[in-house]
Structure formats: C-alpha cells, structure tokens
N, C-alpha and C positions, 0 to 999 in steps of 0.2 A: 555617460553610462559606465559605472564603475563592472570591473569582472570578477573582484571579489570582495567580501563583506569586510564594514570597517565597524568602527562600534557604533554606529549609528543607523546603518542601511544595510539589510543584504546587498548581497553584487547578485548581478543579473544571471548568473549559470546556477546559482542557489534558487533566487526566487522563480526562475522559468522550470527548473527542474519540479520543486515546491508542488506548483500549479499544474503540472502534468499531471504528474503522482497524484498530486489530489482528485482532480477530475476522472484518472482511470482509475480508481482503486474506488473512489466513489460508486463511479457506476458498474464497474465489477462487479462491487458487492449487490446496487442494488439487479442489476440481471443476472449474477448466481440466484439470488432469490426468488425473481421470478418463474427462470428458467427451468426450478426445481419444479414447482407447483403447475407446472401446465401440463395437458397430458403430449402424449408422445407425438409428434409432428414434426413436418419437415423443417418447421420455424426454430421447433426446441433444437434440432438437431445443429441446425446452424446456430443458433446463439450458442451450443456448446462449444462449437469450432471457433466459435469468435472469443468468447469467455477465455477459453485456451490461450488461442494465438497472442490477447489483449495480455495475458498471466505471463507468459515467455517473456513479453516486452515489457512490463513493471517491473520485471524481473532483473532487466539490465538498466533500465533507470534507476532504480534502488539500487546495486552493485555503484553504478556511473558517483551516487550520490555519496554511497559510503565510503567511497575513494576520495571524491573531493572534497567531503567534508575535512579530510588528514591535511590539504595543503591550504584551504581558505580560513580566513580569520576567525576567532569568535566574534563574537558577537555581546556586547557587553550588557550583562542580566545585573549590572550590580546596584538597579534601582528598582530591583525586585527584592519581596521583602526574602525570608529562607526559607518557610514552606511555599512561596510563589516556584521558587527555583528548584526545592524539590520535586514539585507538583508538574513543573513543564518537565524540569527532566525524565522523571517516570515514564509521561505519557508519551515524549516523544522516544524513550528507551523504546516501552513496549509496542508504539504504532511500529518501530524501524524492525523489532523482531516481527510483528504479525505482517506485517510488506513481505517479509522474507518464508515466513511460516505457510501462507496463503497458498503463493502459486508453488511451491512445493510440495506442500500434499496435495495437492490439486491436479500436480505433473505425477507423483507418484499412485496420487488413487488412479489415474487416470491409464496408468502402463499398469497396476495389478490387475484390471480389470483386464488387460489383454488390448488398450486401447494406445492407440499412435499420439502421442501427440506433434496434431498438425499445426504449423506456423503460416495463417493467411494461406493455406495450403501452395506454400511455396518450396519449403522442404517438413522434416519429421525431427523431433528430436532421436535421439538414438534411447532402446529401450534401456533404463536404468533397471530395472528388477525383472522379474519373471511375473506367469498371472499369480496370483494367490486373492484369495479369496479374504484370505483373513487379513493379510495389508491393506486390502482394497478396502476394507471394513474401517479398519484403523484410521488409513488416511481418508476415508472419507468423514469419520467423528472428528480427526483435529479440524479439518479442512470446513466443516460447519461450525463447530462452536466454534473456532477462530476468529471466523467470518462474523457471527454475531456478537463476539468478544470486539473485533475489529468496529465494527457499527456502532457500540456504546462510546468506544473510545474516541471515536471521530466527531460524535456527536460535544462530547464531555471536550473535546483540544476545540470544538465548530464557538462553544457556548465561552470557555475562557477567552476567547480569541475579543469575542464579543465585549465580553463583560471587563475585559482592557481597553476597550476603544472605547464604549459610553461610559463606561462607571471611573475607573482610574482614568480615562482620558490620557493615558500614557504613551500613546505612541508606537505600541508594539505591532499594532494590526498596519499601519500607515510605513509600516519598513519592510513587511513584505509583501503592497504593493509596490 
C-alpha cells in the first residue's frame, strides 16, 4: 500500500480522502435538497444541524486535501489526449472551488440569519458576521445555485469517470480504486 501517488496509482491518503469527499458532499447535496422542501419539523431541524456539522467537516477534508495535494506526486495524464486534460482539469478546478464555496456560504448564510453553527453539537463555530438580512439572502443564492451547479458537475466528472473505464478502457477509473 503506497502513501503517495506515482504515475500510475493514487496512494492511499489521495484515494481514501477521494471517497470520503465524495460520499459527504454527495449526500450533502442530496439532504440539502431534501431538507429544503419539507415542511418545518423536528426532523428538518436536525438534518440542518447535521447538514451543518457534515459542511464544517468537508470543510477540513478539503483544506487536509488541498495541502497534500502540494507534497504528493502527480499523476501522469500524458495519455490523455489535450481537451481530455483540459476538461479533467476544469472540472476538477471547479468541484475544488464549489467544496470550498459550499460550506461557506452555508456557514455564513447560517450566522447572518443570527444562527450558531453547531458542530455534532459538541462545540459552536465563533460568529463570523453580524445578522443581516441581505447576506443571509446573498449567501443563501450562492449556497443553492452552487449546490446545483455542484450536482451537474458531479454528475458530468460521475459520467467521464465512466466513459474512461468502458469506452477508452484506460485505466483511469481502476487507480482510484
């Protein structure tokens, strides 16, 4: 079990990070979506606290990621053609900014509204802003289109991912398992 990637395999702090990330920010997205459209209940309330707490902690996985990325290897794209390499690089440009864009307005809409954010209510973040009304606004329109900008883009990196492993049969989807 290698611990960082060589040109052929991720290493294993890459691809377990990878699979985390994926799996919370997947379902993130899809219980923000839920949790919007149900009416008011004890249930929504805690899927917000959970939404929350889940947003804090993507939040230091991505950080954990963006850091390691600076000391683990690349990863050798050079039997990609150059729109292939353009095309991962974009998407995985813009998933790394919407990871970061996400629980950030999500922490911010959440303190303009005048609300705590609770971590598995074990502690509180410290309030970054004041209430306002019209932030709360703001961050709550990036914090949804984001989120469904996030959902196409997941889908569009889910479908190339795919479309490497049966059609080019190259190998890219079998290195980060």
């Amino acid at each position: 079990m290698q611990i960082k990637t060589n040109e052929d395999k991720y290493g294993v702090v890459r691809k377990a990070n990878h699979w985390v990330v994926a799996i919370m920010f997947i379902a993130l997205l899809g219980v923000g979506v839920y949790m919007t459209n149900i009416p008011a209940s004890d249930l929504k309330w805690e899927l917000y606290g959970m939404h929350k707490s889940f947003g804090v902690l993507i939040t230091l996985f991505i950080a954990f990621r963006l850091i390691w990325l600076k000391f683990d290897n690349r990863m050798d794209n050079s039997k990609l053609t150059k729109l292939e390499r353009i095309g991962s690089a974009s998407i995985h440009g813009l998933l790394y900014l919407l990871m970061l864009i996400m629980p950030i307005s999500g922490m911010l809409m959440s303190m303009a509204h005048g609300y705590q954010v609770k971590v598995f209510n074990l502690f509180a973040l410290p309030m970054l802003v004041n209430k306002s009304d019209y932030l709360a606004s703001l961050m709550g329109s990036i914090h949804f289109y984001a989120g469904y900008f996030a959902i196409g883009l997941v889908v569009v990196h889910i479908l190339a991912s795919l479309f490497h492993h049966f059609v080019k049969k190259d190998g890219i989807l079998r290195r980060m398992i």
